[in-house]
N, C-alpha and C positions, 0 to 999 in steps of 0.2 A: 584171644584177648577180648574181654569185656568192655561193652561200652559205656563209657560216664555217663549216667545221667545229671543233666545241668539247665539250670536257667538262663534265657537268653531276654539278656536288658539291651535294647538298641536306644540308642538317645545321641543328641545332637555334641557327640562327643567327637575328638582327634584321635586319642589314645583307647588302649584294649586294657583292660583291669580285670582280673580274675580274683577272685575271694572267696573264700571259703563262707557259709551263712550258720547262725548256729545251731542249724538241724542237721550240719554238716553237708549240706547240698552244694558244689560249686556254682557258683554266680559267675558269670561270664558279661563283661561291658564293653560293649564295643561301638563304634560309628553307626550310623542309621543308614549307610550302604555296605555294610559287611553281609557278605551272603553265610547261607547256612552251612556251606561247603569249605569254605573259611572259618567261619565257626568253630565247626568239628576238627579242621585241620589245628586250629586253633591250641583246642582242649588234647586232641593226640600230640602235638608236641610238646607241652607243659604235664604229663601225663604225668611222670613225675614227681613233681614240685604237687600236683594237685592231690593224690593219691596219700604225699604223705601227711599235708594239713589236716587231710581228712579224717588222717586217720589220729591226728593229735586232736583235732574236736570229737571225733569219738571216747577218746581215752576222757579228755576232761568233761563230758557228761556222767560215762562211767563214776568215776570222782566224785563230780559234786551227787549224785545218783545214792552215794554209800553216805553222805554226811546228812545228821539227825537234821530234822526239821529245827527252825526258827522258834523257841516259844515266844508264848507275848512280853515273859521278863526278861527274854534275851532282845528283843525289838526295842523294851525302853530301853535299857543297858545302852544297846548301839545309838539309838537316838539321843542320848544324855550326853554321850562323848562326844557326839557328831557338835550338837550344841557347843559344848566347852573349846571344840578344833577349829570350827569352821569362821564363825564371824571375828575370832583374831584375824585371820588368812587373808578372811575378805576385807577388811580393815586397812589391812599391810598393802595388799594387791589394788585397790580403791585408790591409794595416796598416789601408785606406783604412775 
């Protein structure tokens, strides 16, 4: 069995949070006294669950990977709609 390579965030946290990042790397968060043997215990128990996000951020790179570039008329295009959507919403959500 192969070892995950992973990032290790320690910060003044309670709780363990694992995520997936969009280079498909696991990120692993944990308390500022979790040792590194915990860690790894960590990451081999959720092996899993880690294994297969990764492997669904791999698939949707793939994806966006095969779809044409942006041109600059497809840029306005999105911008022109985004205009027409967005300060109704803000509007509505503003009064709210």
């Amino acid at each position: 069995m192969e070892n995950i390579k992973y990032e290790l965030i320690r910060s003044r946290r309670r709780t363990v949070r694992i995520e997936i990042n969009e280079a498909g790397v696991p990120v692993l968060r944990v308390p500022l006294r979790t040792t590194l043997k915990q860690a790894q215990e960590l990451i081999e128990r959720n092996r899993g669950w880690i294994e297969k996000h990764m492997a669904i951020v791999k698939a949707r790179r793939e994806e966006a990977a095969k779809l044409p570039p942006l041109t600059p008329e497809d840029i306005r295009q999105l911008a022109d709609k985004a205009l027409e959507y967005i300060p109704p919403r803000v509007k509505y959500y503003a009064g709210i």
